[in-house]
C-alpha positions, 0 to 999 in steps of 0.5 A, spaced: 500 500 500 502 507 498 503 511 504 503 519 503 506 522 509 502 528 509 496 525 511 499 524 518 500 532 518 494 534 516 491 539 520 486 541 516 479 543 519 475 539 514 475 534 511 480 532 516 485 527 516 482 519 516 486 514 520 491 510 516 489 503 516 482 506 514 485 509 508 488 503 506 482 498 506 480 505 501 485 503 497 483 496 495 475 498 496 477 503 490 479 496 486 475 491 490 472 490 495 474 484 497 466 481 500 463 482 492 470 483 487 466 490 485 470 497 486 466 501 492 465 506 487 460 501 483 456 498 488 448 498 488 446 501 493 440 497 493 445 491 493 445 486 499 452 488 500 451 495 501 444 494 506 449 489 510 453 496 510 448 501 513 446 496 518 453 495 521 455 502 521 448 504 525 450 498 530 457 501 531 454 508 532 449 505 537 454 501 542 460 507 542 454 512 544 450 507 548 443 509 545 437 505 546 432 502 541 428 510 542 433 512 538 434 512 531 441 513 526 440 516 520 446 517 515 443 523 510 446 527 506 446 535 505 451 536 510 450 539 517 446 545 513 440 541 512 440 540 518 439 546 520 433 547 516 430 539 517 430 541 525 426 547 525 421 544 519 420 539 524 419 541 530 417 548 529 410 549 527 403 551 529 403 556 534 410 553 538 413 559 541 420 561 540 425 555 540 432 557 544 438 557 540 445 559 542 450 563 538 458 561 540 460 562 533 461 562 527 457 555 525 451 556 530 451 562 526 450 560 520 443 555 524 440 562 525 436 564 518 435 557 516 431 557 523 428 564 522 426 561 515 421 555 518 418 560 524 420 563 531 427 563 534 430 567 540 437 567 541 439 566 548 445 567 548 450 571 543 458 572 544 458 575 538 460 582 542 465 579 545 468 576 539 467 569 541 472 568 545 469 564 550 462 560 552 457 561 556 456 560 564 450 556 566 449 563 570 449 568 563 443 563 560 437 565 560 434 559 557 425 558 556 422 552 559 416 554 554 422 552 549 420 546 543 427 546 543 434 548 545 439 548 539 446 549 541 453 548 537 457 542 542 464 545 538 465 551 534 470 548 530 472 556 527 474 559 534 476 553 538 470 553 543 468 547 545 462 545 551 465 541 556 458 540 559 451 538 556 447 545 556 440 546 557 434 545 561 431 538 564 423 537 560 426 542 553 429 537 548 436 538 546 438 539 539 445 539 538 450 540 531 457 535 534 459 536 527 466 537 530 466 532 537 462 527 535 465 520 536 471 524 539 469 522 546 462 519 550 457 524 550 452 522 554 447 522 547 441 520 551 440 526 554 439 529 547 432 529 542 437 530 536 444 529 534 446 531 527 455 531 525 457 531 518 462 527 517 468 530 514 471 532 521 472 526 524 469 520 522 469 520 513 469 524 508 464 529 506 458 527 503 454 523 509 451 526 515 450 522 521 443 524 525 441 521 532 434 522 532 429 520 537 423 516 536 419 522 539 421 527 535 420 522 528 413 522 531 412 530 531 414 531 524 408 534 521 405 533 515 406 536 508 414 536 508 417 534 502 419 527 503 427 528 503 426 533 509 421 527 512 425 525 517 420 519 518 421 517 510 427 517 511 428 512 518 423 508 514 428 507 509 434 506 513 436 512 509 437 509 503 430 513 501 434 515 494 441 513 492 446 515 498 453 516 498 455 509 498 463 511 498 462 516 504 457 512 508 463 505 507 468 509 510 464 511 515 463 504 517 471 502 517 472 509 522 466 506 526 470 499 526 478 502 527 473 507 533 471 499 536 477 495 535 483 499 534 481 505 539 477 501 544 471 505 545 470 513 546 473 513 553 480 510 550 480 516 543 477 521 549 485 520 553 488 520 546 485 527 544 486 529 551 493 529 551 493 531 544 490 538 547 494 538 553 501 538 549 498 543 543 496 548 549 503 547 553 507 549 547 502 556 545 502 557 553 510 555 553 511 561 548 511 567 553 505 571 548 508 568 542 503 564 540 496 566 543 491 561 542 483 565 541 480 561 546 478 562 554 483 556 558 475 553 561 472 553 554 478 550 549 477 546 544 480 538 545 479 538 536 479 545 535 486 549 537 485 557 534 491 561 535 495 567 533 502 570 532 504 576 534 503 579 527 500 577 520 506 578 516 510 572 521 503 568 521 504 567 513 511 566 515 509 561 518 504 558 514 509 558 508 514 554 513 509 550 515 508 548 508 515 546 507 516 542 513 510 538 511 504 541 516 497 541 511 492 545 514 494 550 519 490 556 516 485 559 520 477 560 517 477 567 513 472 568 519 477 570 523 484 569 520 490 566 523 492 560 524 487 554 527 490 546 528 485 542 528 486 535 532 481 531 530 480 522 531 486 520 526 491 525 527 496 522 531 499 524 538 507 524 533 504 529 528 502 535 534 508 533 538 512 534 530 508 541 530 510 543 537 518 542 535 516 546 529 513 552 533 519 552 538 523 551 532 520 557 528 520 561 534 527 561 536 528 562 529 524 569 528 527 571 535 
């Protein structure tokens, strides 16, 4: 099998690197799947096969959350951007009063006037002042009981804010975007209505969209939706209602496999990517200032690490250094600019301790 050794030193925001095992049996399912001696790119989606696919990666995600026979797993398209339309479709209709949302960066941003579209939201909370330096207290929400729902964003992958604690009121159902944490560690998914990850962060390719939906929001979908934002339609298809992204949701499935028998479970990938965190911290608060990560020390992102140099002109010296050195990646979101080091499940604990020694590098270099 071919290796790159720039996919062990991808820190890209997503798509984020895939893990290497995973990558490899791609190599060959791109020839042949070994199962049925087709490439994965000609599978049917209506063959055996493929239904045995689905089947196996709804199982895997049922045991690493620990979900009960309540839930649902659908594996949709459309990315996370759908969903912020499909939910507000589905829980915001009649006379409901306003669901809450949470603005703590850019993408819960972005659900915003999607929400809007489909009936009333009432922003809760907003960092936007404050330029999203940090998360809410339980103290600063001011959270309605009233509410259908609260939406809320588990990891801004922009800003490098992530929640170290479910949010929300017991009785008001959770909704929740993890695109970027998801399967990073446990996160209690019982507590949640609806949890929905594109996959392109940490568990496949872009193209897939996983959502974890409880059978009591299924029963309020109302009437009158077109059949591919029916949650309902699609759960009763074991989302292959048309033809889905067979190559996206195979991969999704290996990564399920490498998370269970490589890894052993999201509490062994949360020790993994805890110390991955810890060691890209150290060096940003080792660097007396050079280095300024973005994001408040309670409210720091374990996938997400967002940071900045003492000028633009040394941050594009860096990025260009970077680059030779081998780092993919490293750029930060035109949101915000600067630099962002995204961490996600296949980045290895030697590729952040490789940035590390190239920061310290860079530093004493410019110095």
């Amino acid at each position: 099998m071919n290796t790159n050794p720039r996919n062990a030193l991808n820190f890209s925001g997503g798509p984020g690197a895939l893990p290497e095992t995973v990558l490899q049996q791609l190599e060959q399912a791109i020839l042949s799947v070994p199962e049925v001696s087709l490439s994965i790119l000609g599978i049917s989606h209506r063959s055996d096969f493929f239904a045995a696919v689905v089947a196996e990666a709804e199982d895997n995600i049922r045991t690493l959350l620990g979900l009960t026979d309540d839930y649902q797993v659908l594996l949709l398209q459309g990315g996370a951007t759908q969903q912020f339309s499909m939910v507000p479709m589905t829980l915001l209709h009649g006379d409901t009063p306003p669901a809450d949302y949470l603005h703590t960066g850019y993408w819960s941003g972005k659900a915003l006037p999607e929400a809007r579209l489909a009936g009333p939201i009432r922003v809760a909370w907003s960092g936007e002042a404050s330029g999203f330096h940090h998360l809410p207290s339980e103290d600063e929400l001011g959270l309605s009981p009233d509410a259908p729902y609260l939406h809320y964003v588990s990891n801004e992958t922009v800003e490098g804010l992530q929640f170290q604690r479910v949010v929300g009121l017991e009785g008001v159902p959770r909704v929740c975007d993890m695109s970027s944490d998801f399967l990073s560690k446990p996160c209690e998914a019982d507590r949640f209505a609806l949890i929905y990850a594109h996959a392109q962060k940490n568990i496949g390719p872009a193209g897939v969209t996983v959502v974890v939906i409880h059978n009591d929001v299924i029963a309020q979908v109302p009437e009158g939706l077109p059949s591919f934002l029916d949650y309902r339609v699609q759960a009763k298809a074991h989302s292959n209602f048309n033809t889905p992204p067979v190559f996206a949701i195979y991969t999704v499935l290996l990564v399920t496999r490498w998370l269970l028998h490589d890894i052993g479970g999201l509490a062994a990938m949360a020790q993994i990517n805890q110390t991955k965190a810890a060691t890209l911290y150290a060096a940003l608060e080792a660097s007396a200032g050079f280095y300024r990560g973005w994001a408040a020390t309670a409210d720091r992102s374990l996938m997400n690490v967002a940071f900045n140099l003492p000028t633009p002109a040394l941050e594009q010296q860096f990025l260009a250094e970077a680059r030779a050195a081998g780092f993919s990646g490293l750029n930060g979101h035109r949101a915000i600019g600067g630099l962002r080091a995204s961490i996600y499940n296949a980045l290895a604990l030697p590729a952040v301790e490789k940035l590390v020694g190239f920061m310290a590098d860079f530093q004493r270099q410019v110095r």
